[in-house]
N, C-alpha and C positions, 0 to 999 in steps of 0.2 A: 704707441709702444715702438720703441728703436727696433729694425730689423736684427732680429738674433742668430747668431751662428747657430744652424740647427744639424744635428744628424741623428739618422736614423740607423738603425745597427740589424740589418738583417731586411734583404726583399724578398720578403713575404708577401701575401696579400694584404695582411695587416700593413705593414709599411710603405709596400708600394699605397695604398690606399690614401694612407697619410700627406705623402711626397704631392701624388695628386694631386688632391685638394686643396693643399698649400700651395703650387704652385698655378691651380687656377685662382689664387686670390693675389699672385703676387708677391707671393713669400719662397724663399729657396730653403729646400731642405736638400743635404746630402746623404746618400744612402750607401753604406757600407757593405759588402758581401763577403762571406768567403769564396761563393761558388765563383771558379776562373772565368765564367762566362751564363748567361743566360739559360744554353742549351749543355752546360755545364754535366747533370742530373736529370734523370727521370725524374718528375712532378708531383709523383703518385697517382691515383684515383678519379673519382669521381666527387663534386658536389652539389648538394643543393640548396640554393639559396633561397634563404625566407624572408618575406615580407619586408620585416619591423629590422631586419639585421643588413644582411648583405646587399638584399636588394635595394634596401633605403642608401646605402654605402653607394652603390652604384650610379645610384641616381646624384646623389651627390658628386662624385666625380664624372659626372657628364656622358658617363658610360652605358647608359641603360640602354638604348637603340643600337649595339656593336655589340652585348650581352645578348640581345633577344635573337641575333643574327645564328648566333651559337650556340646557344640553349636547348635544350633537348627535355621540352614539355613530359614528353612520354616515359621518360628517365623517372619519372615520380613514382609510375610500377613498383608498388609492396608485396612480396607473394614470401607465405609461410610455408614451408615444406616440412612433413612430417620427421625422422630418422629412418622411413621406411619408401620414402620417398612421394607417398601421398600431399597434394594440396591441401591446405589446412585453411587457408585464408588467400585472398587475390585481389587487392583493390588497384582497379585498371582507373587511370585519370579520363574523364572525358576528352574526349579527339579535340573541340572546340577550344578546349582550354592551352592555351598557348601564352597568355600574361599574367595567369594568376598562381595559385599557390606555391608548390617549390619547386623551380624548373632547374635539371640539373645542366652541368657542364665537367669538363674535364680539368681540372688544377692544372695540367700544363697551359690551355687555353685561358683561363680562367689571369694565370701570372702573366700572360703573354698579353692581353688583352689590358692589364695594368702598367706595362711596361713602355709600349708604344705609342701612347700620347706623349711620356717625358722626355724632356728637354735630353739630349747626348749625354749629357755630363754628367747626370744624372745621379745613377750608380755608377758606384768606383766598386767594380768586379777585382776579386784577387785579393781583399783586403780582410784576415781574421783573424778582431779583437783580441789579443790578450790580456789586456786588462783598463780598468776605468781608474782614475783618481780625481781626488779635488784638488785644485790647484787655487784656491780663492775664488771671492768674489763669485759664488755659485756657480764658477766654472768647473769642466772638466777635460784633461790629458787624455785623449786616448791614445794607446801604445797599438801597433798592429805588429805582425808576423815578421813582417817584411824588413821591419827597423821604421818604418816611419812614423810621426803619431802628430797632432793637430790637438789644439784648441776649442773647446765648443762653449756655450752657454746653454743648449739644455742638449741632453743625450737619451734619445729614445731606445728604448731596449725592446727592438721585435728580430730578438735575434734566438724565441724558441726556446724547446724543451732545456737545456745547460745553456742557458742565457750567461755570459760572462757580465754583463749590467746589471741581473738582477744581485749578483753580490754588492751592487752598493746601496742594497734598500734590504735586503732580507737574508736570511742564515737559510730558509728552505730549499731543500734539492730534493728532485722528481723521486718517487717510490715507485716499486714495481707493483703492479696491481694484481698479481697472481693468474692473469690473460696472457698469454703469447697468441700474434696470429704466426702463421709462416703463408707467406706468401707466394702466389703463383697466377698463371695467366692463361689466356686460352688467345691464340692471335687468328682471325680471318673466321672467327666460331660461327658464323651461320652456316660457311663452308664445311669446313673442317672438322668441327663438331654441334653436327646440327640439335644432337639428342640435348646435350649440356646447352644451349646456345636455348632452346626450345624450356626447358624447365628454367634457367632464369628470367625469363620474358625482357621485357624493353627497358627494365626498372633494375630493381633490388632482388634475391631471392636469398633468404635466408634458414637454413636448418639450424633448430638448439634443440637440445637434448641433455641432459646431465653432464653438465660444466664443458658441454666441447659442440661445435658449430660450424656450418660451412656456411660462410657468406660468399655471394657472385654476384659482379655487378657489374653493367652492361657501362663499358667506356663507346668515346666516339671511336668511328674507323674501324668498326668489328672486332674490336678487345672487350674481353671478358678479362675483368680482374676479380681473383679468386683469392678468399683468407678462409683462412682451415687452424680454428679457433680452440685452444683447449684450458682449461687451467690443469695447470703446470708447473713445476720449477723454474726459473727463471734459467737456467743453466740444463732445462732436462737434453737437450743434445749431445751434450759433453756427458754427462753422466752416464749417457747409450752409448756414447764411443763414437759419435755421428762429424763427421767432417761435413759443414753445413754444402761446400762442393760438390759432395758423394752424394751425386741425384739418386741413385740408387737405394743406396741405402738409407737415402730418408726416403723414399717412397715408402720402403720396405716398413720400416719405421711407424710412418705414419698411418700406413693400412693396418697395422697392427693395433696401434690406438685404437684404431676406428673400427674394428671388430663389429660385425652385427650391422651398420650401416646400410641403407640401399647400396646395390652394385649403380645404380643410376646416381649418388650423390659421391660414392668412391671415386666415377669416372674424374671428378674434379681434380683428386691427389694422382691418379692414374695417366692422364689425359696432358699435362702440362706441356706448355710450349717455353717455358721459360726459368723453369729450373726451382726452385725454393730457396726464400730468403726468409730466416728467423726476424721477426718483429714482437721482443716481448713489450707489452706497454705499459707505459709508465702514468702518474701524473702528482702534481705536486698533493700536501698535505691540503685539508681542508677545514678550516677556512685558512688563505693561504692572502695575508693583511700586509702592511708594510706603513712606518710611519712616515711623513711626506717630508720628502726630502730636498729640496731646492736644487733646482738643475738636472732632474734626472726624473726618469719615470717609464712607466713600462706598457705595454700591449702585446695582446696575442698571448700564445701558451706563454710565453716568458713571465707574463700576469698570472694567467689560469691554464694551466696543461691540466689536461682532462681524458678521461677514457673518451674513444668514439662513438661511444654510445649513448653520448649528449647527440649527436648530429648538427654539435653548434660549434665547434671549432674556429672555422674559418670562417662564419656567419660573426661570431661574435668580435675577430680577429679584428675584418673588416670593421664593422659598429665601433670596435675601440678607434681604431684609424680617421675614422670618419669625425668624433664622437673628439679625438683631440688635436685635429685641425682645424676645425671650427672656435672648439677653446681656444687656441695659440690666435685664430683670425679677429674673434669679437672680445678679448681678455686686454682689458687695459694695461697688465701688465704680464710676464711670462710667470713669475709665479703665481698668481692668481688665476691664471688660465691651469697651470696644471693641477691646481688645490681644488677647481671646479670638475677638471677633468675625473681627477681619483674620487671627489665625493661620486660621481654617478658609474665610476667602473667597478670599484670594489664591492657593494653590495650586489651588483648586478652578477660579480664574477663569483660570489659564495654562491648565490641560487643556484648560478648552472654546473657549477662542480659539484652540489648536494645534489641533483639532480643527476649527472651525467656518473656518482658515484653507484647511486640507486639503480642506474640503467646497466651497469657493467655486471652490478653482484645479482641483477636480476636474469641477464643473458646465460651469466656463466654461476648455474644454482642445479639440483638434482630437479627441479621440476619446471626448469627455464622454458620447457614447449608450450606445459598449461597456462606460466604466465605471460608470457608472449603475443598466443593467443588471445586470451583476455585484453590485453594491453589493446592488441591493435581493432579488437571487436572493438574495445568502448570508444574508441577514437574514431571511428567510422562515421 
């Protein structure tokens, strides 16, 4: 197969994944971003990668021994907490265990770690999509911000939740899931705040209660990142009159909601080092299909956006990445690489959104603790 103009629209894990792979076979792909720079954006959170997904992804791009360097075995830490502040559940990973099941890392390290093997030229930083067209011959024009726009022969769309690619395979746009978290943090918490620092242990800890939740999770470098869960209106800030600014008054706000709570899980909305950021979430329709379209094709949420409550995001992100650089390397031709690609993403992306829908309306339900519980007993 001729060397094809490829680009990738958005570095993410999923697309840096791609890049890599292709580029240890000897294929160039270009990678488009909005962000001005790498260190552009905070990265978010925490992940954990599994097995058959990310870690397989890893290993494929040559990265798995520069992963383990970083990884945080103990980051696997599950603890349920009551609304009363009691432990409900607590599975500590064995100390030994350091190469197996899902060792976490931090999404900034995590992109940084995908970035640094490629080639300079790599990403072209500064650069966001406006829009896609066909211009023949299964190519496509892309238009960017800037005034500039390039040619390609296939156009990968991991460019996320309001993908500007995916309008050229599908009419679907992301729904609100009636979840908002607001986010917050806790910085230097073993110091700082030992009490909060000490109830979420080395892992995850998370409280559910009747549709609202406090999750805390243990980032590298003594960050506690904190999401204070409720269903809600998509807009309930504005409707209280809340300037998302006015730390105040959404503390105020939010200890309101949260009526009857432990004073030990309150410390989380109380305690903050970083102020609160509204994150309502969204995720596309389900089953969310696309007919195959010659020269174009998608990965990551821009495929399948999904509640967090898959815990396979950026596991599957990767897997797609992985999943169609090896299409494009062993495909005798580029559309029959990506017709093999879509047959094995699309049923795999319906699973994990039926899946990650069930896990969202299950977290956030009037008796979310009792099945929670259950959930993580049986899985034990």
């Amino acid at each position: 197969m001729p060397t094809p103009r490829i680009a990738i629209i958005g570095a993410g894990p999923g697309g840096l994944t791609c890049a890599r792979i292709l580029q240890r076979h000897g294929i160039t792909a270009a990678v488009y971003d909005l962000d001005a720079s790498r260190t552009a954006r905070d990265q978010g959170g925490t992940l954990d990668m599994h097995p058959d997904s990310g870690q397989h992804a890893l290993h494929a791009a040559g990265l798995w021994g520069e992963f383990l360097a970083l990884a945080r075995p103990e980051g696997q830490q599950m603890r349920l907490v009551s609304r009363d502040g009691r432990v409900l559940f607590d599975a500590v990973p064995p100390e030994a265990d350091t190469t197996e099941g899902n060792p976490e890392i931090d999404r900034g390290q995590l992109r940084d770690l995908l970035l640094d093997p490629l080639k300079p030229d790599t990403v072209r930083w500064g650069h966001r999509l406006t829009r896609a067209e066909p211009v023949g011959d299964d190519a496509h024009r892309l238009h960017f911000a800037s005034g500039t726009s390039t040619d390609v022969d296939l156009v990968i769309g991991a460019d996320g939740a309001w993908s500007k690619v995916r309008r050229l395979l599908s009419d679907a746009t992301p729904l609100y899931t009636g979840v908002t978290f607001v986010e917050t943090g806790l910085s230097d918490a073993d110091t700082r705040h030992p009490r909060l620092a000490a109830l979420t242990g080395n892992g995850t800890m998370m409280a559910l209660d009747d549709n609202q939740a406090f999750i805390s999770q243990r980032n590298s470098g003594g960050h506690i990142r904190v999401y204070i869960g409720m269903r809600t209106a998509q807009d309930w800030h504005r409707q209280a009159g809340l300037a998302p600014a006015d730390t105040a008054a959404v503390r105020e706000a939010l200890l309101k909601k949260f009526t009857g709570w432990s004073p030990d899980l309150l410390g989380f909305i109380t305690d903050t080092d970083t102020g609160y950021t509204n994150r309502p979430l969204f995720a596309l329709p389900v089953p969310h299909t696309w007919t195959h379209t010659p020269g174009v094709t998608l990965l990551g949420d821009a495929a399948h956006l999904m509640s967090p409550f898959s815990g396979m995001g950026a596991n599957l992100a990767m897997l797609d990445g992985a999943d169609l650089a090896h299409a494009l390397i062993e495909g005798p031709t580029l559309d029959y690489a990506i017709r093999a690609y879509e047959s094995v993403l699309l049923p795999r992306s319906v699973q994990a959104a039926e899946g990650a829908a069930e896990g969202i309306s299950s977290a956030f339900s009037p008796d979310s603790a009792t099945q929670a519980l259950a959930h993580m007993t049986q899985r034990r």
